[in-house]
Biopython code that builds the backbone (N, CA, C, O; Angstrom):
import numpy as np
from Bio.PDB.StructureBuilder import StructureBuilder

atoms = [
    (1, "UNK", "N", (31.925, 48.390, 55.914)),
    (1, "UNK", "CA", (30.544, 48.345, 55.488)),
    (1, "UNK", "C", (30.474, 47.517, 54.209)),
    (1, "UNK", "O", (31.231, 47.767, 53.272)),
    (2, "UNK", "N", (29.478, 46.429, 54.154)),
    (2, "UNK", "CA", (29.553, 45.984, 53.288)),
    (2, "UNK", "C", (28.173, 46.195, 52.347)),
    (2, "UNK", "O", (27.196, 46.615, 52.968)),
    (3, "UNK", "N", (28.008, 45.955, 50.972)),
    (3, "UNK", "CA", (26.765, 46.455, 49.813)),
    (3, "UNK", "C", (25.538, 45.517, 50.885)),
    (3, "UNK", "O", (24.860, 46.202, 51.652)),
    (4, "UNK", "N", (25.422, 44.682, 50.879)),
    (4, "UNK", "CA", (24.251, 44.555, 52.222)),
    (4, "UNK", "C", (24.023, 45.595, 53.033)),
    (4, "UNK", "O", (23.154, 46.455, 52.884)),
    (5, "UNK", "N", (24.909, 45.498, 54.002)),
    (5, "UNK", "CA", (24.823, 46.689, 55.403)),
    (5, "UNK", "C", (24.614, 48.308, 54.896)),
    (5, "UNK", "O", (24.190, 49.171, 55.664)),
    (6, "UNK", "N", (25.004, 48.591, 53.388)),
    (6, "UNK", "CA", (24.657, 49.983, 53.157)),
    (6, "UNK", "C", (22.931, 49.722, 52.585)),
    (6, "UNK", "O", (22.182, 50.613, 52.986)),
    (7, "UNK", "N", (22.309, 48.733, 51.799)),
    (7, "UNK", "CA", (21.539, 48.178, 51.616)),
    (7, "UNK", "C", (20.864, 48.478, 52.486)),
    (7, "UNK", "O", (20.335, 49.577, 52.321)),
    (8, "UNK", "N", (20.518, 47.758, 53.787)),
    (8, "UNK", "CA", (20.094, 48.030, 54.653)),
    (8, "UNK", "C", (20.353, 49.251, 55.435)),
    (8, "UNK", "O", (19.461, 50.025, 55.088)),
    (9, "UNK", "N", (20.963, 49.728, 56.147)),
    (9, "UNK", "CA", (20.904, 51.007, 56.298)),
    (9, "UNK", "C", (19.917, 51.806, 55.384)),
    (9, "UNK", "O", (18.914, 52.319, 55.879)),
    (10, "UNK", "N", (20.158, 51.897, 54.252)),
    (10, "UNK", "CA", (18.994, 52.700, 53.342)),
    (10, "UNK", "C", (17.636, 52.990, 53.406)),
    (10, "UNK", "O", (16.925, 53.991, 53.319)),
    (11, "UNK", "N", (17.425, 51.086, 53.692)),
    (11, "UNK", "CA", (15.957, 50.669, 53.990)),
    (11, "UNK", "C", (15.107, 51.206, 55.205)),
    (11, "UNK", "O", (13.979, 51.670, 55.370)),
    (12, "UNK", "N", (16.670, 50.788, 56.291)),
    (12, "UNK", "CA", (16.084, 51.698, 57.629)),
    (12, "UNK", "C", (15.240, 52.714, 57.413)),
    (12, "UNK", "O", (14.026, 52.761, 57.607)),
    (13, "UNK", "N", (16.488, 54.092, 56.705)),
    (13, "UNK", "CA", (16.003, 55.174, 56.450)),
    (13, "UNK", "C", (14.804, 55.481, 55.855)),
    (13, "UNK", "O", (14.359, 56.619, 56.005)),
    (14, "UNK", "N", (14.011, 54.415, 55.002)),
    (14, "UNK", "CA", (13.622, 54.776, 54.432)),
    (14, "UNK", "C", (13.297, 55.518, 52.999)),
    (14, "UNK", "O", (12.205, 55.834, 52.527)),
    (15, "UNK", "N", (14.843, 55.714, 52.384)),
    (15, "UNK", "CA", (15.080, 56.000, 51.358)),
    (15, "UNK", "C", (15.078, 55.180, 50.050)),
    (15, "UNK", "O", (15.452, 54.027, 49.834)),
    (16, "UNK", "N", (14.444, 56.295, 49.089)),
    (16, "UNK", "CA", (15.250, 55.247, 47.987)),
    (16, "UNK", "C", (17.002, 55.925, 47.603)),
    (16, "UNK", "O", (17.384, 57.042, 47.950)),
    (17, "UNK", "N", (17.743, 55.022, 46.910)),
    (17, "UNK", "CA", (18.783, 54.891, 46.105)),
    (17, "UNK", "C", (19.255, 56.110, 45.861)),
    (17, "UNK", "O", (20.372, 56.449, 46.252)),
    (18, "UNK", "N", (18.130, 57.224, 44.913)),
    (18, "UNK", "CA", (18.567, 58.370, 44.748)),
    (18, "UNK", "C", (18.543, 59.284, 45.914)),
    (18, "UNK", "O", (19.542, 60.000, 45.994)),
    (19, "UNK", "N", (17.678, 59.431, 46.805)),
    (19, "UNK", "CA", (17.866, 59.647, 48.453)),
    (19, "UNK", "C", (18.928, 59.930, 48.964)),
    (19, "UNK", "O", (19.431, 60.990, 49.335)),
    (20, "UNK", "N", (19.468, 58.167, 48.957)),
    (20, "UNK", "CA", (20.561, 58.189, 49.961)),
    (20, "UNK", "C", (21.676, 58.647, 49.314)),
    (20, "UNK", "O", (22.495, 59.298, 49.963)),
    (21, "UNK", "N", (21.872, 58.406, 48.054)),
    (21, "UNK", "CA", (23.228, 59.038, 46.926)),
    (21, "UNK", "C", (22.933, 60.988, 47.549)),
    (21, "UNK", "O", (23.492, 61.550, 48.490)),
    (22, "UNK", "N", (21.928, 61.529, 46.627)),
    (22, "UNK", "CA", (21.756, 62.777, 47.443)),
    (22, "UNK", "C", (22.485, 63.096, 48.593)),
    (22, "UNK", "O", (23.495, 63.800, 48.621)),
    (23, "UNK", "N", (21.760, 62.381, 49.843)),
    (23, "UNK", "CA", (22.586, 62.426, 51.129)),
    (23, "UNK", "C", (23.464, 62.500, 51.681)),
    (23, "UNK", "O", (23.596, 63.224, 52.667)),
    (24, "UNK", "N", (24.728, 61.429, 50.982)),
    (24, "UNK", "CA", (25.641, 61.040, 51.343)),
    (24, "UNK", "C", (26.640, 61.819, 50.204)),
    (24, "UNK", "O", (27.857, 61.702, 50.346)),
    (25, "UNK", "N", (26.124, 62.575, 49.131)),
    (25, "UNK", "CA", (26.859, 63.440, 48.009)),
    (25, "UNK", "C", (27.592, 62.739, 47.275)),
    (25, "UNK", "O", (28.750, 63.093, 47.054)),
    (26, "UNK", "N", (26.872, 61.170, 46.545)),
    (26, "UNK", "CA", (26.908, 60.832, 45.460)),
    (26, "UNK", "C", (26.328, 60.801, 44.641)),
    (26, "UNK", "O", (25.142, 61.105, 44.766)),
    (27, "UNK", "N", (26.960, 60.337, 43.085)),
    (27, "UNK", "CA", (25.761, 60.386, 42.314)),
    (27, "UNK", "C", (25.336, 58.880, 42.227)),
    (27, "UNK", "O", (25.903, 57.801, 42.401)),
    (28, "UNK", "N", (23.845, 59.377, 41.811)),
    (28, "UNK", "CA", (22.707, 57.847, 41.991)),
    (28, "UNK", "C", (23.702, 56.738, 41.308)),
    (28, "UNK", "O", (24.000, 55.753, 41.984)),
    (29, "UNK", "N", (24.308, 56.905, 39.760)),
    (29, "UNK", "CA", (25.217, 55.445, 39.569)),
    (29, "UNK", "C", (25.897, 55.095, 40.755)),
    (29, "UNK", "O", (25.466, 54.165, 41.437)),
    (30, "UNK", "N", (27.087, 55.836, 41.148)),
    (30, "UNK", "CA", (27.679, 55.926, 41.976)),
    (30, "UNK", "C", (27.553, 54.610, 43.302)),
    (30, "UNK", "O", (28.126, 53.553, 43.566)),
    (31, "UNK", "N", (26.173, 55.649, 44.011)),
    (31, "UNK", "CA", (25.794, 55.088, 45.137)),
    (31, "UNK", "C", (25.145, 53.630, 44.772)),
    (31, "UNK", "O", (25.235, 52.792, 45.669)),
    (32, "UNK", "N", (24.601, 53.294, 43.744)),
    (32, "UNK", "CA", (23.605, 51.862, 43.092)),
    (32, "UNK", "C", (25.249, 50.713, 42.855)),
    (32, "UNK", "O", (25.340, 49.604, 43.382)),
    (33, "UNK", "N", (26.201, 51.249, 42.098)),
    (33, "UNK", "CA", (26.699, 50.596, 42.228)),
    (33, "UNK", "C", (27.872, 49.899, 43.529)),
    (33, "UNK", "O", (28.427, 48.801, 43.580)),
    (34, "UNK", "N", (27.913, 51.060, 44.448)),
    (34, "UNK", "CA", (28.736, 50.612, 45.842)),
    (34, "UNK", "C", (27.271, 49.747, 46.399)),
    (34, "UNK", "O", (27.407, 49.110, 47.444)),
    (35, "UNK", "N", (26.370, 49.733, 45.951)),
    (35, "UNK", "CA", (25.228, 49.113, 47.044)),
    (35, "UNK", "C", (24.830, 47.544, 46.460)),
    (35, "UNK", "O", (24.299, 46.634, 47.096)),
    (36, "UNK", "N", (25.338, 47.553, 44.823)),
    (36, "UNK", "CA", (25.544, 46.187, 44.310)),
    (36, "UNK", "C", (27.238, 45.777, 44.394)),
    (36, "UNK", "O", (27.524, 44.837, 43.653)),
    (37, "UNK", "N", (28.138, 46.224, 45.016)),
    (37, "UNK", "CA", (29.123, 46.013, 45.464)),
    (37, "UNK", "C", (29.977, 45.336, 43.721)),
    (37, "UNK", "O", (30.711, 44.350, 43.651)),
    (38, "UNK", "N", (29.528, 46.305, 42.462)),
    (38, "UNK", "CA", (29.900, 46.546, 41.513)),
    (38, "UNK", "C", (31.169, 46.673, 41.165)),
    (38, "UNK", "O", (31.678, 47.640, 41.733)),
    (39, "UNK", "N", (32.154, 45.895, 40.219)),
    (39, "UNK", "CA", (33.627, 46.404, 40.327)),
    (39, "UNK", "C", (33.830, 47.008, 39.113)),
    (39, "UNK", "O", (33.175, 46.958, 38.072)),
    (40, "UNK", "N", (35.267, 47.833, 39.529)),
    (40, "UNK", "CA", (35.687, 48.876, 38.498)),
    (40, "UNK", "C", (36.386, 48.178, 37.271)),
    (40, "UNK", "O", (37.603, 47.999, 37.293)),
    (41, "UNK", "N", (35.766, 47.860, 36.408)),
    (41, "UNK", "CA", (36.340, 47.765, 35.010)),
    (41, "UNK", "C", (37.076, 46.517, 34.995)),
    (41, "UNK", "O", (38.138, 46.561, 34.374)),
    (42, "UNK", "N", (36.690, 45.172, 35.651)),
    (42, "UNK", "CA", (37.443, 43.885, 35.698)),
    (42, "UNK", "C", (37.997, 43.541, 37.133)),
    (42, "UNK", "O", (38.045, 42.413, 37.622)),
    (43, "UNK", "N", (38.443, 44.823, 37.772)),
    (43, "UNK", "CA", (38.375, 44.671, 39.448)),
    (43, "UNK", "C", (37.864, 43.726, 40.097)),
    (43, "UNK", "O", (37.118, 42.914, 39.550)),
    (44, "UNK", "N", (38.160, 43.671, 41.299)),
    (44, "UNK", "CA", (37.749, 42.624, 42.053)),
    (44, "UNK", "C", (36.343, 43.327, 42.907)),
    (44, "UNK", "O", (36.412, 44.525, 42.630)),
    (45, "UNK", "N", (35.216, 43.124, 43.737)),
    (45, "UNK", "CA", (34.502, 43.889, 44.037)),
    (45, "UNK", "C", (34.796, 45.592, 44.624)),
    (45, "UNK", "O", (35.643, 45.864, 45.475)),
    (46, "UNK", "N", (34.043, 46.436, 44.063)),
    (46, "UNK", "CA", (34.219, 47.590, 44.750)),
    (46, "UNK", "C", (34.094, 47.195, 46.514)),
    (46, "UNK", "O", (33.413, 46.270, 46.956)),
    (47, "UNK", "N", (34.864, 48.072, 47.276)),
    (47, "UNK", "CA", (34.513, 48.302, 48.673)),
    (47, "UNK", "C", (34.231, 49.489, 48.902)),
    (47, "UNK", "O", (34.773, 50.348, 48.207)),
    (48, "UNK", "N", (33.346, 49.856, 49.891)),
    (48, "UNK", "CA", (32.476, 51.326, 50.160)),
    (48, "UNK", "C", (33.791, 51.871, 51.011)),
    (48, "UNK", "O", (34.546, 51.266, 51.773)),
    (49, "UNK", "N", (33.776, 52.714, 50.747)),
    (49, "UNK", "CA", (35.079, 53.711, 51.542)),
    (49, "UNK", "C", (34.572, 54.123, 53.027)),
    (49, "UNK", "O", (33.380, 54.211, 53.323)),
    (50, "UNK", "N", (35.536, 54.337, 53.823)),
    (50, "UNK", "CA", (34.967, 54.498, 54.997)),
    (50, "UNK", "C", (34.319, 56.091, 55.194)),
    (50, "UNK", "O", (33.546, 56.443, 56.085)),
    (51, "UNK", "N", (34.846, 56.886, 54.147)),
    (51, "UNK", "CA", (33.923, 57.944, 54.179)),
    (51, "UNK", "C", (33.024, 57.758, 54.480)),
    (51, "UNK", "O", (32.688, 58.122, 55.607)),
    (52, "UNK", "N", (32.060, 57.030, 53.565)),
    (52, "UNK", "CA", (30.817, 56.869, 53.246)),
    (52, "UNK", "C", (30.000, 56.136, 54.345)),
    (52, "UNK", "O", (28.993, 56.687, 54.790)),
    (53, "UNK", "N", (30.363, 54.995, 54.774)),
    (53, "UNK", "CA", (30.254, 54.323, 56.221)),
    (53, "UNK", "C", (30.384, 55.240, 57.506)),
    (53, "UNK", "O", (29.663, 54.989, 58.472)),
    (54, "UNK", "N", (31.211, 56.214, 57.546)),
    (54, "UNK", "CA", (31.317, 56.991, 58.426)),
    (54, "UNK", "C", (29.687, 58.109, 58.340)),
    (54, "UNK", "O", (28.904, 58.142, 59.290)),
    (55, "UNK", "N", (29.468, 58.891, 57.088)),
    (55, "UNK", "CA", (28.681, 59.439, 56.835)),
    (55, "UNK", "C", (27.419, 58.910, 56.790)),
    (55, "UNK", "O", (26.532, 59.762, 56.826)),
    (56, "UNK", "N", (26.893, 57.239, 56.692)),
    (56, "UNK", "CA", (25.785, 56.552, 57.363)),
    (56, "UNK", "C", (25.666, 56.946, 58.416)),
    (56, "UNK", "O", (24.631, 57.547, 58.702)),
    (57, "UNK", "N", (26.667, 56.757, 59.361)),
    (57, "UNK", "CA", (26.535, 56.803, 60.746)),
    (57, "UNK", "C", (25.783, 58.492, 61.099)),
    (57, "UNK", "O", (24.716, 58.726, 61.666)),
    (58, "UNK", "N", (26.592, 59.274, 60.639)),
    (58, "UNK", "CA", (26.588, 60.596, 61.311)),
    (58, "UNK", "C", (25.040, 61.004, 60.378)),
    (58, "UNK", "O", (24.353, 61.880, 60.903)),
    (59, "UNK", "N", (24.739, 60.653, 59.615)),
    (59, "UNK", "CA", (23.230, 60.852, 59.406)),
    (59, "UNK", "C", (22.240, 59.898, 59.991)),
    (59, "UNK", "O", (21.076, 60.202, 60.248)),
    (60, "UNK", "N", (22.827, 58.618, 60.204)),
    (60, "UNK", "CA", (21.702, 58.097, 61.305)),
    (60, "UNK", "C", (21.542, 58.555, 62.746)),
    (60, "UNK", "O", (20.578, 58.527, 63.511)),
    (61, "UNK", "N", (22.733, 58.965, 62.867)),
    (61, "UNK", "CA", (22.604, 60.009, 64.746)),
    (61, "UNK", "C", (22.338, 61.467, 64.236)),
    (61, "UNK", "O", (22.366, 62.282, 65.159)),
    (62, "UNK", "N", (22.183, 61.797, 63.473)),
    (62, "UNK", "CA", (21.424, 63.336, 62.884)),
    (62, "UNK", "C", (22.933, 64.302, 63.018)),
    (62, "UNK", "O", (22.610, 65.487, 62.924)),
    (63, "UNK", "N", (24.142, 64.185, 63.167)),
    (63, "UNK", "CA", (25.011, 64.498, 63.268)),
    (63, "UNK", "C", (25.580, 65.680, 62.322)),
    (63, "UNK", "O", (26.453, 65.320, 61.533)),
    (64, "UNK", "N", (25.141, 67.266, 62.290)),
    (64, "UNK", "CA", (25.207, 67.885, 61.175)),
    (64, "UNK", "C", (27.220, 68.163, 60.385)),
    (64, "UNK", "O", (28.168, 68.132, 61.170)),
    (65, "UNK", "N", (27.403, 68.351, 59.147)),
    (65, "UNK", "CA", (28.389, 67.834, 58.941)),
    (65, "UNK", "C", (29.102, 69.404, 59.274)),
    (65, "UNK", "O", (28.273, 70.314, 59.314)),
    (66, "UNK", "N", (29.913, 69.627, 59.409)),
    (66, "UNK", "CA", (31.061, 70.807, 59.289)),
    (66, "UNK", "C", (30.833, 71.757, 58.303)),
    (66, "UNK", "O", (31.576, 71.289, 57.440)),
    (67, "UNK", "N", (30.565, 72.307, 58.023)),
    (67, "UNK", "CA", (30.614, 74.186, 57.527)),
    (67, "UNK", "C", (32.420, 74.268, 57.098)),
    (67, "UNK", "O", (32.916, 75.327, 56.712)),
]
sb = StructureBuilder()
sb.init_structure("model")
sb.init_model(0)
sb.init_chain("A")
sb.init_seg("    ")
for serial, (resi, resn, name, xyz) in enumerate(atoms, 1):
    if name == "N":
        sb.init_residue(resn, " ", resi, " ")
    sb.init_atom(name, np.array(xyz, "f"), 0.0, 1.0, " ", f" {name:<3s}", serial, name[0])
structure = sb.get_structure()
């Protein structure tokens, strides 16, 4: 997943920023900066973990998470 494609995804939803951070159980920096594809401290770009790509998915198919 790349800061576009989570970008979008968002938009789909309908969400804003703090929304989808909420959602996905980040915090709003957090999620703003994987969505400006922001790097850590001189790093080369952050990449969104597939957690998180995975957890787009399973909230766009309404997919409730595990207990």
């Amino acid at each position: 997943m790349t800061p576009e494609s989570l970008r979008a995804w968002r938009e789909r939803m309908r969400w804003s920023q703090a929304n989808a951070a909420d959602a996905l159980g980040l915090s709003a920096v957090g999620y703003r900066d994987y969505e400006k594809g922001k790097p850590l401290k001189g790093a080369k770009p952050r990449s969104i973990p597939k957690t998180v790509a995975l957890a787009c998915a399973a909230i766009t198919h309404r997919i409730p998470p595990e207990e």
